[in-house]
PDBQT receptor file of N, H, CA, C and O in Angstrom, charges set to zero:
ATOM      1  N   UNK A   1     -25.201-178.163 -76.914  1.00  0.00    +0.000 N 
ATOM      2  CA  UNK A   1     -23.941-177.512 -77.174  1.00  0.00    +0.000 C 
ATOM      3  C   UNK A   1     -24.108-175.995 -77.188  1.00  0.00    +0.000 C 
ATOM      4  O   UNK A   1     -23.532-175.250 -77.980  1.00  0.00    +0.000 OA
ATOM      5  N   UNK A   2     -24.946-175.620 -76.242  1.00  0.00    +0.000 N 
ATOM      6  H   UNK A   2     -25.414-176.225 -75.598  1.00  0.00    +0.000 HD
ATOM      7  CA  UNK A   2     -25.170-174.282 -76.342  1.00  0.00    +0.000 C 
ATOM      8  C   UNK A   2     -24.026-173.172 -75.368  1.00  0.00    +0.000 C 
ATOM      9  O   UNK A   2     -24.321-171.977 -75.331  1.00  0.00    +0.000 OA
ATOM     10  N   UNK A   3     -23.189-173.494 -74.878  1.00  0.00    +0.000 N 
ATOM     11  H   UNK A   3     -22.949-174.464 -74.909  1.00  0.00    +0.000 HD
ATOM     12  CA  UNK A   3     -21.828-173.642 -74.216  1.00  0.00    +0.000 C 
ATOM     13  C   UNK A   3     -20.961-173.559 -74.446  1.00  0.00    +0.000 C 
ATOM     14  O   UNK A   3     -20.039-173.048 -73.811  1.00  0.00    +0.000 OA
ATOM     15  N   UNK A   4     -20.973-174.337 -76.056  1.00  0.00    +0.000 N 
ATOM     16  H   UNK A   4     -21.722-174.752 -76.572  1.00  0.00    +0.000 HD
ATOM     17  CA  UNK A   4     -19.482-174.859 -76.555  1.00  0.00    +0.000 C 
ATOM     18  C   UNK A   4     -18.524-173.439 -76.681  1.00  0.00    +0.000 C 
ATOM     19  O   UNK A   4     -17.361-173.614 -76.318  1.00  0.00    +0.000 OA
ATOM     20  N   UNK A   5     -18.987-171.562 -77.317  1.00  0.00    +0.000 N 
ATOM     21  H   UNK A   5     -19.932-171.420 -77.612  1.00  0.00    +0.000 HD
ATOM     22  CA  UNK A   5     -18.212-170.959 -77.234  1.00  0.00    +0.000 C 
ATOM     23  C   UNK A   5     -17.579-170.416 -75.701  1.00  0.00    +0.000 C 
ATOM     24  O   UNK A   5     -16.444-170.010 -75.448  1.00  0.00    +0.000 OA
ATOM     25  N   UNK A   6     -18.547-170.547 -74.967  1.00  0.00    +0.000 N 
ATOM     26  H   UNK A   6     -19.468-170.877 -75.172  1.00  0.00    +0.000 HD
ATOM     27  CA  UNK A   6     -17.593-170.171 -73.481  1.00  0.00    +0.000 C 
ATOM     28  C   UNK A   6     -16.623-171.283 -73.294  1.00  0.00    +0.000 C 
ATOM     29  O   UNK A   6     -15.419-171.086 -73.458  1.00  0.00    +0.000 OA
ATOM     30  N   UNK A   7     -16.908-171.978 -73.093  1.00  0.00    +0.000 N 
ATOM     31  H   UNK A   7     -17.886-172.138 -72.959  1.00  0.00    +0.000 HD
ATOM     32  CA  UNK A   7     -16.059-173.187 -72.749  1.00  0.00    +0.000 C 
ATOM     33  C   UNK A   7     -14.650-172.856 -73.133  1.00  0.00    +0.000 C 
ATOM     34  O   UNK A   7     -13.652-172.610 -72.454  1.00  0.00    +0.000 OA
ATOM     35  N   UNK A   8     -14.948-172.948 -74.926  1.00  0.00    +0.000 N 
ATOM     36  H   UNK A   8     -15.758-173.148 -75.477  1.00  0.00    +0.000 HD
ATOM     37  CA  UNK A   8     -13.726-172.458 -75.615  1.00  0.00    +0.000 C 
ATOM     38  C   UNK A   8     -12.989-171.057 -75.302  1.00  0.00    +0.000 C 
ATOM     39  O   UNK A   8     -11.778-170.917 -75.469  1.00  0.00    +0.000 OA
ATOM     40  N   UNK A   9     -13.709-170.192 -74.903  1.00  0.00    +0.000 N 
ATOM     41  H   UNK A   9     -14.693-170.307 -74.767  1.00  0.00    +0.000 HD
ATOM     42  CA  UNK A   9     -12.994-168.961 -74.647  1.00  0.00    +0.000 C 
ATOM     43  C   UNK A   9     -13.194-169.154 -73.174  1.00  0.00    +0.000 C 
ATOM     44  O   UNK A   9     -14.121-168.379 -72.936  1.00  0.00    +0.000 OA
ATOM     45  N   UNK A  10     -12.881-169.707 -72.102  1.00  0.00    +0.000 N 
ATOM     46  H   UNK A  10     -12.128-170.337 -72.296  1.00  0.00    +0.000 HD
ATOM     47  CA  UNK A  10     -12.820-169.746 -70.906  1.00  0.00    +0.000 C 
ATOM     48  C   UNK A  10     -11.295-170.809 -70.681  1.00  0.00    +0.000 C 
ATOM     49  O   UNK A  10     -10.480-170.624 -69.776  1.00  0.00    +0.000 OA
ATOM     50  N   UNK A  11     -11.185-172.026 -71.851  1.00  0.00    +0.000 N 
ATOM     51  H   UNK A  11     -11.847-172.177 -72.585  1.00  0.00    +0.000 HD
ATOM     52  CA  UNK A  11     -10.145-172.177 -72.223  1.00  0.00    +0.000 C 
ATOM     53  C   UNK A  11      -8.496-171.692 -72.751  1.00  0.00    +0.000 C 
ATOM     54  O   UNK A  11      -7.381-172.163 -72.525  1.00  0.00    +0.000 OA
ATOM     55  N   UNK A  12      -9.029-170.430 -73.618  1.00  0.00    +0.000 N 
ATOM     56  H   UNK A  12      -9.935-170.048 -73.802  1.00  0.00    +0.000 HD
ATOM     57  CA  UNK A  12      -8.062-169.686 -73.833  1.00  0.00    +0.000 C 
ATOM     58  C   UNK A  12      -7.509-168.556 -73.036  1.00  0.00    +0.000 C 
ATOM     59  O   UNK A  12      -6.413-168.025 -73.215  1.00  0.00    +0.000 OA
ATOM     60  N   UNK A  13      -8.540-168.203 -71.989  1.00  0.00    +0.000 N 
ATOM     61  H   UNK A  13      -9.430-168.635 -71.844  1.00  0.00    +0.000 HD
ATOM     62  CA  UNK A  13      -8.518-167.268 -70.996  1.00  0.00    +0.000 C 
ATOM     63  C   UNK A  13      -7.089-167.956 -70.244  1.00  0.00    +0.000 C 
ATOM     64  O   UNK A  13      -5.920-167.599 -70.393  1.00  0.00    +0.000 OA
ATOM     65  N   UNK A  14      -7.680-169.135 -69.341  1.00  0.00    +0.000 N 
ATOM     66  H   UNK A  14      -8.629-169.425 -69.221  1.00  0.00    +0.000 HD
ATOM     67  CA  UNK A  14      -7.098-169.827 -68.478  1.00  0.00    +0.000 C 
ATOM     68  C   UNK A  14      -5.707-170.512 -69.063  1.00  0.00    +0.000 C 
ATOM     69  O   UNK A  14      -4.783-170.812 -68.308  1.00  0.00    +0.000 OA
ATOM     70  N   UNK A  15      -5.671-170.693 -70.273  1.00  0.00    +0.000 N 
ATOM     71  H   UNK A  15      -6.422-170.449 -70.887  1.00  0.00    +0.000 HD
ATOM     72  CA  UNK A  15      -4.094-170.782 -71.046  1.00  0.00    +0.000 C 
ATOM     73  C   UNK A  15      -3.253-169.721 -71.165  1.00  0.00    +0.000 C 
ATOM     74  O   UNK A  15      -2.054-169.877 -70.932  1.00  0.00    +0.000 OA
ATOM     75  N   UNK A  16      -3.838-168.316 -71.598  1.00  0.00    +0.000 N 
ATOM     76  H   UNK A  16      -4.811-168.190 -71.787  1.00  0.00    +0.000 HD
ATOM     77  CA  UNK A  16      -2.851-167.459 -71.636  1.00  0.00    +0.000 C 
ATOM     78  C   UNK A  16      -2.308-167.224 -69.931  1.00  0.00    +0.000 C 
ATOM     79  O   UNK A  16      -1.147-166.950 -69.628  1.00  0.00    +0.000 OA
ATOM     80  N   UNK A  17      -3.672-167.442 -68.756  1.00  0.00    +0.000 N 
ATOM     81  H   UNK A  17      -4.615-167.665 -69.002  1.00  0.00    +0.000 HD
ATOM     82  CA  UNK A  17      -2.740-166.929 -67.352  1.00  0.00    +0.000 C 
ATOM     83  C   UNK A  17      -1.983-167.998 -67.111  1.00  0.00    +0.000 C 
ATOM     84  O   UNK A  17      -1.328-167.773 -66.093  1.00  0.00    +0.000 OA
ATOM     85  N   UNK A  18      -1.721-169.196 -67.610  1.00  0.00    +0.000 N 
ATOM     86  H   UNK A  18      -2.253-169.379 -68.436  1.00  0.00    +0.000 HD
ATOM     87  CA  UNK A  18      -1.200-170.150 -66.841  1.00  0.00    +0.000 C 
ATOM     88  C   UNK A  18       0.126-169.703 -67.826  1.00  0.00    +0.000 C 
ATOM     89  O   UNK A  18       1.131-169.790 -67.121  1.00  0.00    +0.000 OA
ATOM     90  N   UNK A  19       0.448-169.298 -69.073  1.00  0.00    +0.000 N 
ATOM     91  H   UNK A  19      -0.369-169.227 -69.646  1.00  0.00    +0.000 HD
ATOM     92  CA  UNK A  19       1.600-168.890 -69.576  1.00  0.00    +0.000 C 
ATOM     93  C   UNK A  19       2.236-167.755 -68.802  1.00  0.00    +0.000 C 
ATOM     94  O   UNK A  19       3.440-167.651 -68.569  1.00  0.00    +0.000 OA
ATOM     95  N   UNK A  20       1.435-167.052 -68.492  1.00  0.00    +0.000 N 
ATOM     96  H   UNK A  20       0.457-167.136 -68.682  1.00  0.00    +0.000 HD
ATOM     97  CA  UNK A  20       1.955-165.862 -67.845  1.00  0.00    +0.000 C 
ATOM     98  C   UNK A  20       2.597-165.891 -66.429  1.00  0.00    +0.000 C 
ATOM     99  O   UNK A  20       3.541-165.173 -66.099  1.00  0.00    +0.000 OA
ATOM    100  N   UNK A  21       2.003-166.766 -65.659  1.00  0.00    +0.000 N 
ATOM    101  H   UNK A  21       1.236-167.349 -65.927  1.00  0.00    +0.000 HD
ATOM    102  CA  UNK A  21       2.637-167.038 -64.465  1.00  0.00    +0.000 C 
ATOM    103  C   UNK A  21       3.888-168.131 -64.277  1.00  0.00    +0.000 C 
ATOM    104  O   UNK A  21       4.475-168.475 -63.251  1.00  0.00    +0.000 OA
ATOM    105  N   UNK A  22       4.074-168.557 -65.716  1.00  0.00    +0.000 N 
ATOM    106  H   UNK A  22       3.597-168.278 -66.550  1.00  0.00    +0.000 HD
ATOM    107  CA  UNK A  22       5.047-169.662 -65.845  1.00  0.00    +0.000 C 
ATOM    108  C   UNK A  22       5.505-170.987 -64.938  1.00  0.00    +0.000 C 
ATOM    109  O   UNK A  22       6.554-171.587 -64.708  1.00  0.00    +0.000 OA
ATOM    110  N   UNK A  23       3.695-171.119 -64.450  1.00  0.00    +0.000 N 
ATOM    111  H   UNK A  23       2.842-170.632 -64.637  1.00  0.00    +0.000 HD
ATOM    112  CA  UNK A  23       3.194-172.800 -63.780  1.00  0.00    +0.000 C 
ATOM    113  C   UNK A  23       4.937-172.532 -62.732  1.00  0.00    +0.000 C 
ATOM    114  O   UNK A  23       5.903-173.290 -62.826  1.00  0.00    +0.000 OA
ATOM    115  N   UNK A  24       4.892-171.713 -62.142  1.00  0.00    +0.000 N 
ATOM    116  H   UNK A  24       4.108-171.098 -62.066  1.00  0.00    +0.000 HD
ATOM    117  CA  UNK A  24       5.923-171.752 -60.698  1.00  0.00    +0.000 C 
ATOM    118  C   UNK A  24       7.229-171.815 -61.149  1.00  0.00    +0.000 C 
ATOM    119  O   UNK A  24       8.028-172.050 -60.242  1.00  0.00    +0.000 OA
ATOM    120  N   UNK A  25       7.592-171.715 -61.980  1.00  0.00    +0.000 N 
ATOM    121  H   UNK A  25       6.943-171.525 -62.716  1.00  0.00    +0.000 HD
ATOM    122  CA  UNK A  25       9.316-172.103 -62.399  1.00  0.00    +0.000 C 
ATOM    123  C   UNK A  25       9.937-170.667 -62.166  1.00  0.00    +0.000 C 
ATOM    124  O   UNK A  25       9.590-169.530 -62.484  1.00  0.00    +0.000 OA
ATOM    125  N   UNK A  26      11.167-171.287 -61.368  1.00  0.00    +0.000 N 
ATOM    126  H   UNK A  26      11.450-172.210 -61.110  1.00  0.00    +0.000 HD
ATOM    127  CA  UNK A  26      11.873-169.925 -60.682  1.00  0.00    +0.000 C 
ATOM    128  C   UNK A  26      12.664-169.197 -61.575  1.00  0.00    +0.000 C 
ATOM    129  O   UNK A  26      12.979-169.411 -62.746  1.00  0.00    +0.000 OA
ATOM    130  N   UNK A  27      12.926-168.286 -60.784  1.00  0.00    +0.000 N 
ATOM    131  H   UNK A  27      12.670-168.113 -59.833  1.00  0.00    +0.000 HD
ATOM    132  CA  UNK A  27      13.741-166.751 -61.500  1.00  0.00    +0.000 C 
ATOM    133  C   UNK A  27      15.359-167.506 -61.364  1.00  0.00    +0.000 C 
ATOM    134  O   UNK A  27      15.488-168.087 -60.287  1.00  0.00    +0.000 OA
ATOM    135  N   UNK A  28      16.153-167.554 -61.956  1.00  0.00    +0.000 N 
ATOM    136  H   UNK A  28      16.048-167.082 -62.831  1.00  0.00    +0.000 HD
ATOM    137  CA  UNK A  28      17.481-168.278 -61.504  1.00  0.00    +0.000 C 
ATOM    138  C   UNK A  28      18.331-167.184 -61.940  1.00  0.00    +0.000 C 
ATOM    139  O   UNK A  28      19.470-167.172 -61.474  1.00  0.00    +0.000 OA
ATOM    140  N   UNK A  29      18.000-166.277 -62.732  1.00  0.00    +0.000 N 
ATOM    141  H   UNK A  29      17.074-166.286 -63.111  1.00  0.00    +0.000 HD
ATOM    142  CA  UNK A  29      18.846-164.738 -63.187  1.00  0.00    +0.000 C 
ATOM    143  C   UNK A  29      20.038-164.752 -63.857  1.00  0.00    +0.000 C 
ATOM    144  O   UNK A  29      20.850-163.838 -64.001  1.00  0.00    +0.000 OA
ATOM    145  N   UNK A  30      20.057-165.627 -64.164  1.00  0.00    +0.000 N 
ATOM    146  H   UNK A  30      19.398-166.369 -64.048  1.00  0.00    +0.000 HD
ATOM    147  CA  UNK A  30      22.028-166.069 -64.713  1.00  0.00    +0.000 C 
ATOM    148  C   UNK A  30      22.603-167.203 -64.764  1.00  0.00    +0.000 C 
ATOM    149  O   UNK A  30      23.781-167.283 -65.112  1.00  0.00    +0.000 OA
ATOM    150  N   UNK A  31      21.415-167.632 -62.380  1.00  0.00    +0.000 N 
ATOM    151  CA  UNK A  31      22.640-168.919 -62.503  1.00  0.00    +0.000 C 
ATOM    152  C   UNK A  31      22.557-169.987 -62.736  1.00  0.00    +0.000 C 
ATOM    153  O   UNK A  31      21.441-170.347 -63.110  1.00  0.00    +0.000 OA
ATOM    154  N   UNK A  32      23.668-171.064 -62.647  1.00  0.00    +0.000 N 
ATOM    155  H   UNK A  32      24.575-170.771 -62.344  1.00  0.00    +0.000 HD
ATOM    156  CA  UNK A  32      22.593-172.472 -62.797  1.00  0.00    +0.000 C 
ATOM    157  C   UNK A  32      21.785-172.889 -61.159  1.00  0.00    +0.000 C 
ATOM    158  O   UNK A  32      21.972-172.214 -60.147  1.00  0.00    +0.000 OA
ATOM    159  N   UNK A  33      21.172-173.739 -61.198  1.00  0.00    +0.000 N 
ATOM    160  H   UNK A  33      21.021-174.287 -62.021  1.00  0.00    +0.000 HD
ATOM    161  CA  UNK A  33      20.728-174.490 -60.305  1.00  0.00    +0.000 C 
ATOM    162  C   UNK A  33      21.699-174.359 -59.097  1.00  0.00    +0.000 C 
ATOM    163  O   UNK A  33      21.457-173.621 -58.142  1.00  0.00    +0.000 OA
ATOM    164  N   UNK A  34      22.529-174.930 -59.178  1.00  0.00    +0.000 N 
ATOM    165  H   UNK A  34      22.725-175.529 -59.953  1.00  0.00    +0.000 HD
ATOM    166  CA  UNK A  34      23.914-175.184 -58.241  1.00  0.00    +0.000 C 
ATOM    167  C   UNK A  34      24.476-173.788 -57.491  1.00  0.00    +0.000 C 
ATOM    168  O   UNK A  34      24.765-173.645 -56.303  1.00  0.00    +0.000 OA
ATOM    169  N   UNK A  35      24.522-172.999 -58.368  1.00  0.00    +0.000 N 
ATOM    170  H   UNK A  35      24.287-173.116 -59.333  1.00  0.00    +0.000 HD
ATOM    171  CA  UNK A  35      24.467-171.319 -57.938  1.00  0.00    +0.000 C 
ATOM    172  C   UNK A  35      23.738-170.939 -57.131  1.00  0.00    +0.000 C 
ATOM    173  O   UNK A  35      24.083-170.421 -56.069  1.00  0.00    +0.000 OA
ATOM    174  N   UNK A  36      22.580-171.139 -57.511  1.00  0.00    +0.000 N 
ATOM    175  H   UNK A  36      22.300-171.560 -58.374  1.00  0.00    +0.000 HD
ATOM    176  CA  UNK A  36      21.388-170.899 -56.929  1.00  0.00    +0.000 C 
ATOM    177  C   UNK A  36      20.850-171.216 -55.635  1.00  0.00    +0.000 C 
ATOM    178  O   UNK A  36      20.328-170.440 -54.835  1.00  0.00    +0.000 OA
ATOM    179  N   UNK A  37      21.064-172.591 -55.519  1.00  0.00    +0.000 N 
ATOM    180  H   UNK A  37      21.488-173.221 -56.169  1.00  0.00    +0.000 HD
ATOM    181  CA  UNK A  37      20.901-173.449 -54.150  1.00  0.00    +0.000 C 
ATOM    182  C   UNK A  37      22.409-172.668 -53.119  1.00  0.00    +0.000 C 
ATOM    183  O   UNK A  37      22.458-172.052 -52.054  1.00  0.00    +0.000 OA
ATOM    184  N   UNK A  38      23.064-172.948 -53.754  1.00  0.00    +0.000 N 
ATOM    185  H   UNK A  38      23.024-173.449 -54.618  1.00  0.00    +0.000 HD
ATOM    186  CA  UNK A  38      24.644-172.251 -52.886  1.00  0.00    +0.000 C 
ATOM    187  C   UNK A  38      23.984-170.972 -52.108  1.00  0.00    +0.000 C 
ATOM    188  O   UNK A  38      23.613-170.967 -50.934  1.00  0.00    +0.000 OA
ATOM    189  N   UNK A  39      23.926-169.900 -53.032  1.00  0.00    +0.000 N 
ATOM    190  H   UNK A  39      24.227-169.905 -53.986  1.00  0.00    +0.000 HD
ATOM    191  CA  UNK A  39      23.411-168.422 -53.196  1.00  0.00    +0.000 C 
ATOM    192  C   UNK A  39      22.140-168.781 -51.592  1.00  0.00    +0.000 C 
ATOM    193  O   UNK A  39      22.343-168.532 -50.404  1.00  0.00    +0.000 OA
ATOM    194  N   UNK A  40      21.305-169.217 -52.044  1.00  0.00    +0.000 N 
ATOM    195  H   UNK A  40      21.140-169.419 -53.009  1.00  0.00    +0.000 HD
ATOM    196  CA  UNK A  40      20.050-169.899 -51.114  1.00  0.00    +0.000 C 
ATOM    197  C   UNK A  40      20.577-170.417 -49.448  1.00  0.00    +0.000 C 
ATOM    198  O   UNK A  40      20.084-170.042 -48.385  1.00  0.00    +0.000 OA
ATOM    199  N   UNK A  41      21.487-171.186 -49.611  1.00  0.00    +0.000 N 
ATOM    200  H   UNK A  41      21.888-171.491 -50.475  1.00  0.00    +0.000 HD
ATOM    201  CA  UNK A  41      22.089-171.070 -48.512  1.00  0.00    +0.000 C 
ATOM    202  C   UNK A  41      23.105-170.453 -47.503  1.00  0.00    +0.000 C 
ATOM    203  O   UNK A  41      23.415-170.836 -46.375  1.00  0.00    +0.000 OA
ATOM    204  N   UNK A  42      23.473-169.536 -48.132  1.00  0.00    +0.000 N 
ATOM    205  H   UNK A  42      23.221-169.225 -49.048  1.00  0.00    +0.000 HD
ATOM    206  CA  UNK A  42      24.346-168.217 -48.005  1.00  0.00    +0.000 C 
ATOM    207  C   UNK A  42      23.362-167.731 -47.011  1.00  0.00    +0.000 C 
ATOM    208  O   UNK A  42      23.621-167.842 -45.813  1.00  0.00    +0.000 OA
ATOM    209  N   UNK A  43      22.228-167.188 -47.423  1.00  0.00    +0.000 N 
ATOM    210  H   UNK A  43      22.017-167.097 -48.396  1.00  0.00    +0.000 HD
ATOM    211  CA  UNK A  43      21.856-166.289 -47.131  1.00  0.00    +0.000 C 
ATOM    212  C   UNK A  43      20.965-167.116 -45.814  1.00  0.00    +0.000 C 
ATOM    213  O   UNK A  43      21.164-166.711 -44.668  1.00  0.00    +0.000 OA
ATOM    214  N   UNK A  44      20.259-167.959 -45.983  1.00  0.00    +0.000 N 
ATOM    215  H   UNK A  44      20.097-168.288 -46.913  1.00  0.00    +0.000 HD
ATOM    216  CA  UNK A  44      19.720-168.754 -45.103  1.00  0.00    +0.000 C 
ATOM    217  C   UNK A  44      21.049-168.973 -43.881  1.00  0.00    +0.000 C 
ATOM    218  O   UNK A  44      20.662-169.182 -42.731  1.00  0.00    +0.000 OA
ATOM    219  N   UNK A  45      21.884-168.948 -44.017  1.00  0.00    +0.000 N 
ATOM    220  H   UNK A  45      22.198-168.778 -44.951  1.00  0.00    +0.000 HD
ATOM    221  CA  UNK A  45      22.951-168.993 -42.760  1.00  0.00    +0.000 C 
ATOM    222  C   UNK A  45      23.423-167.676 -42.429  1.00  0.00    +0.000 C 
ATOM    223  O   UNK A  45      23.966-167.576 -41.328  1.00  0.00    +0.000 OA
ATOM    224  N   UNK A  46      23.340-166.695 -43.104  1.00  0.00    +0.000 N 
ATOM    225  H   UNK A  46      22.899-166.775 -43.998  1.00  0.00    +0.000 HD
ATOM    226  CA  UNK A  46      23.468-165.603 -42.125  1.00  0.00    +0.000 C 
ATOM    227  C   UNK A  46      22.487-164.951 -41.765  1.00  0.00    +0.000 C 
ATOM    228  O   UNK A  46      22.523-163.918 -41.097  1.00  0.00    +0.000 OA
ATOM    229  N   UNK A  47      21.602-165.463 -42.149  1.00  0.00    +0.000 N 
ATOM    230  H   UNK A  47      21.573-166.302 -42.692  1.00  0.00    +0.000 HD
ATOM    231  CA  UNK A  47      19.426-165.010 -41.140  1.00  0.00    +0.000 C 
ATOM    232  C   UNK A  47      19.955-165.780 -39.996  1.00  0.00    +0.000 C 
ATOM    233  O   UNK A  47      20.252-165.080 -39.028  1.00  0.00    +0.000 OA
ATOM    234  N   UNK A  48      20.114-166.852 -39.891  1.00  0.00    +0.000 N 
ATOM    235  H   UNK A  48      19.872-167.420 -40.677  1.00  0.00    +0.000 HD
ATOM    236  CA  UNK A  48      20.254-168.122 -38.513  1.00  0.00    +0.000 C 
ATOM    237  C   UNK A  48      21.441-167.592 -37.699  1.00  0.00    +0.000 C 
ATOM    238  O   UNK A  48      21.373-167.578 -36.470  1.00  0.00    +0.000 OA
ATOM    239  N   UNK A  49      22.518-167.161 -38.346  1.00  0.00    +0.000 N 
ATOM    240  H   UNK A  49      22.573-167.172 -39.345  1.00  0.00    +0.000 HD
ATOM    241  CA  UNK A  49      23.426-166.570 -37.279  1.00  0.00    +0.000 C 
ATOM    242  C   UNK A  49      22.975-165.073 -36.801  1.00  0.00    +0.000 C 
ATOM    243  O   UNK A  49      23.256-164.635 -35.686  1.00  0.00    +0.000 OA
ATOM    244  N   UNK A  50      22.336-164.439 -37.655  1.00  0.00    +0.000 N 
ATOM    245  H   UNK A  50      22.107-164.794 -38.561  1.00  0.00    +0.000 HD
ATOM    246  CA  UNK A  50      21.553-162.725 -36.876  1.00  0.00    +0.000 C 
ATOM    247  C   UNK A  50      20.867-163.547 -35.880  1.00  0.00    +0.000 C 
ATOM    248  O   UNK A  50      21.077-163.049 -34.773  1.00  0.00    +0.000 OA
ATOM    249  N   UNK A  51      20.220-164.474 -35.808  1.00  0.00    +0.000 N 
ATOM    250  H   UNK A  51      20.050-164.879 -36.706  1.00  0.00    +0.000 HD
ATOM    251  CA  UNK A  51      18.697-164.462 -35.014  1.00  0.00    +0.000 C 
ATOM    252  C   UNK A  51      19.149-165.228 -33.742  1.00  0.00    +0.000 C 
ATOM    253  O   UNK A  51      18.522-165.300 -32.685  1.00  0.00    +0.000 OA
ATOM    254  N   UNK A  52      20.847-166.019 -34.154  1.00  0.00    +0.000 N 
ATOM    255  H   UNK A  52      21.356-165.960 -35.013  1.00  0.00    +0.000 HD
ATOM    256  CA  UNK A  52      21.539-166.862 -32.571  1.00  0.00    +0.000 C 
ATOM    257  C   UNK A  52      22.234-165.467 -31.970  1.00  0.00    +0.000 C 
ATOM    258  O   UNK A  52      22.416-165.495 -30.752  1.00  0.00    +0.000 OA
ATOM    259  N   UNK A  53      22.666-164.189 -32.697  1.00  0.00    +0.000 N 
ATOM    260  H   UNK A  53      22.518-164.166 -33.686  1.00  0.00    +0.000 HD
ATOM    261  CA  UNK A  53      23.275-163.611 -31.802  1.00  0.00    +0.000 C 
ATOM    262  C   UNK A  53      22.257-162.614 -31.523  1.00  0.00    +0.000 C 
ATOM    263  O   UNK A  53      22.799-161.679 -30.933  1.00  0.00    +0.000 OA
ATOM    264  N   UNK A  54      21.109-162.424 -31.680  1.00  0.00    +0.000 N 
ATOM    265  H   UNK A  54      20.669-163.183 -32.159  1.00  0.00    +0.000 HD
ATOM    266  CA  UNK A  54      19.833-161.681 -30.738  1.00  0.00    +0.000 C 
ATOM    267  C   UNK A  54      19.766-162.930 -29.998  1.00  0.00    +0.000 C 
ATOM    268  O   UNK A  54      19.704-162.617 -28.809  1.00  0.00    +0.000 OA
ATOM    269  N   UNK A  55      19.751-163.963 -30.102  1.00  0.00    +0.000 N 
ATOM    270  H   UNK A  55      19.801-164.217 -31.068  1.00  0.00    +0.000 HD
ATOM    271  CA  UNK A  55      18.890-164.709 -29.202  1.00  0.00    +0.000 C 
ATOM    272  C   UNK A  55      20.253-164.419 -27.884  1.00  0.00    +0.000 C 
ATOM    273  O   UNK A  55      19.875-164.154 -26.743  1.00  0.00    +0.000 OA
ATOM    274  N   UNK A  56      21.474-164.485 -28.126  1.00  0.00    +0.000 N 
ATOM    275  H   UNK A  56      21.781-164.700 -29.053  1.00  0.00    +0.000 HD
ATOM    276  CA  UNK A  56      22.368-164.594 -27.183  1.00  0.00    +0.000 C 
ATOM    277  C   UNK A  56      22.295-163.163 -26.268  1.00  0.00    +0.000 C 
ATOM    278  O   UNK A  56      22.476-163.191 -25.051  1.00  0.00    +0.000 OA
ATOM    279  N   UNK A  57      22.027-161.996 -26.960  1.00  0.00    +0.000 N 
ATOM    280  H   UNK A  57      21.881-161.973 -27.949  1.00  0.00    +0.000 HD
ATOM    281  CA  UNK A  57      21.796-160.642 -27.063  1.00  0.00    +0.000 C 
ATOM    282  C   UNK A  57      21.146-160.858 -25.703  1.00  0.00    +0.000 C 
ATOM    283  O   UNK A  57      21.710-160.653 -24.628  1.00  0.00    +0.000 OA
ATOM    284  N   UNK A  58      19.600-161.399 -25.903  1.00  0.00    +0.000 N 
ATOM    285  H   UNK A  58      19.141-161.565 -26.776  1.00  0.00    +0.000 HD
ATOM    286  CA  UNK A  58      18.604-161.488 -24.860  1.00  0.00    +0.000 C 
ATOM    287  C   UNK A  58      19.191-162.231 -23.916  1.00  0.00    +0.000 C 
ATOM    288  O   UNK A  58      19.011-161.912 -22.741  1.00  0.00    +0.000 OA
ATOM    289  N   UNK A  59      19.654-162.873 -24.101  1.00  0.00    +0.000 N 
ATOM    290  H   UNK A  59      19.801-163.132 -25.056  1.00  0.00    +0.000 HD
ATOM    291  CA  UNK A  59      19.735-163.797 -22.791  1.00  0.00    +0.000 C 
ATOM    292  C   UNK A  59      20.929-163.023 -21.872  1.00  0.00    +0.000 C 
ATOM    293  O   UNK A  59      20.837-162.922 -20.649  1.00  0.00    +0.000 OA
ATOM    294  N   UNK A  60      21.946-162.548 -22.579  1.00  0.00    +0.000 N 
ATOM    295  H   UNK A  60      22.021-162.629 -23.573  1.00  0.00    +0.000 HD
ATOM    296  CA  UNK A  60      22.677-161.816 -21.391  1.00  0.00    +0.000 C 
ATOM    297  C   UNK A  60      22.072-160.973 -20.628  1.00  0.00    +0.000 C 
ATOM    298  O   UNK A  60      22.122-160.998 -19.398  1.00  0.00    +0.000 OA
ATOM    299  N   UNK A  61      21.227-159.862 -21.565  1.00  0.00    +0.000 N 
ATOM    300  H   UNK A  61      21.187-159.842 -22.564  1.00  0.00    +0.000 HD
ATOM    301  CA  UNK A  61      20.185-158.550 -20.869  1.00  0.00    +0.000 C 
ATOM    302  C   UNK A  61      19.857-159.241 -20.023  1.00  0.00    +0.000 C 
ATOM    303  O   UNK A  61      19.882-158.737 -18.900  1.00  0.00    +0.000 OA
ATOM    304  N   UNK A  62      19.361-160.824 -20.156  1.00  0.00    +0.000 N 
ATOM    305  H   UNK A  62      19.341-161.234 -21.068  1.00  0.00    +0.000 HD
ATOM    306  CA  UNK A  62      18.401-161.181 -18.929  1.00  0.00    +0.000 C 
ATOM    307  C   UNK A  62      18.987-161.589 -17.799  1.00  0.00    +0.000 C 
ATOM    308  O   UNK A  62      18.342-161.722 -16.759  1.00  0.00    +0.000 OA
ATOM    309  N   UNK A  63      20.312-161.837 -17.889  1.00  0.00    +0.000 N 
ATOM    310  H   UNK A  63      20.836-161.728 -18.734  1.00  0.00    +0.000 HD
ATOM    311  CA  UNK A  63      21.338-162.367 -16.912  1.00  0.00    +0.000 C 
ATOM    312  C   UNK A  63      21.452-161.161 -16.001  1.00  0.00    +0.000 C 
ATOM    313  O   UNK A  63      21.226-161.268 -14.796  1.00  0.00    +0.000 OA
ATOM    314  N   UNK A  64      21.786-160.060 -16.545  1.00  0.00    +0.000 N 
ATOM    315  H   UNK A  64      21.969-159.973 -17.524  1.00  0.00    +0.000 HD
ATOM    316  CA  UNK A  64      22.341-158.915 -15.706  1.00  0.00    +0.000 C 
ATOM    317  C   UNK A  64      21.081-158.473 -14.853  1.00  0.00    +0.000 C 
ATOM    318  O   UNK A  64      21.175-157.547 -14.048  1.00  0.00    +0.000 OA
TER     319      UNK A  64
């Protein structure tokens, strides 16, 4: 048991970072869940419509 204090303080090390990073649970800022996912797809559909009207962008340049 010549160990036993690292162990223990290698324990408490690795508890306080796993508090600190809050094991992945998201930032939601206000909203609920439902907000959130909405909000999430908002924005995810107007990235997809910028990137269909470059894609349309190119393809005319390439027509002419």
């Amino acid at each position: 048991m010549t160990r036993g204090n690292q162990r223990e303080l290698a324990r408490a090390k690795n508890l306080k970072k796993q508090q600190k990073q809050g094991k992945g649970k998201q930032d939601l800022k206000g909203m609920s869940i439902t907000q959130k996912k909405e909000s999430d797809a908002a924005i995810m559909r107007a990235k997809q419509e910028a990137a269909a009207a470059k894609k349309e962008e190119t393809a005319a340049a390439g027509k002419k």
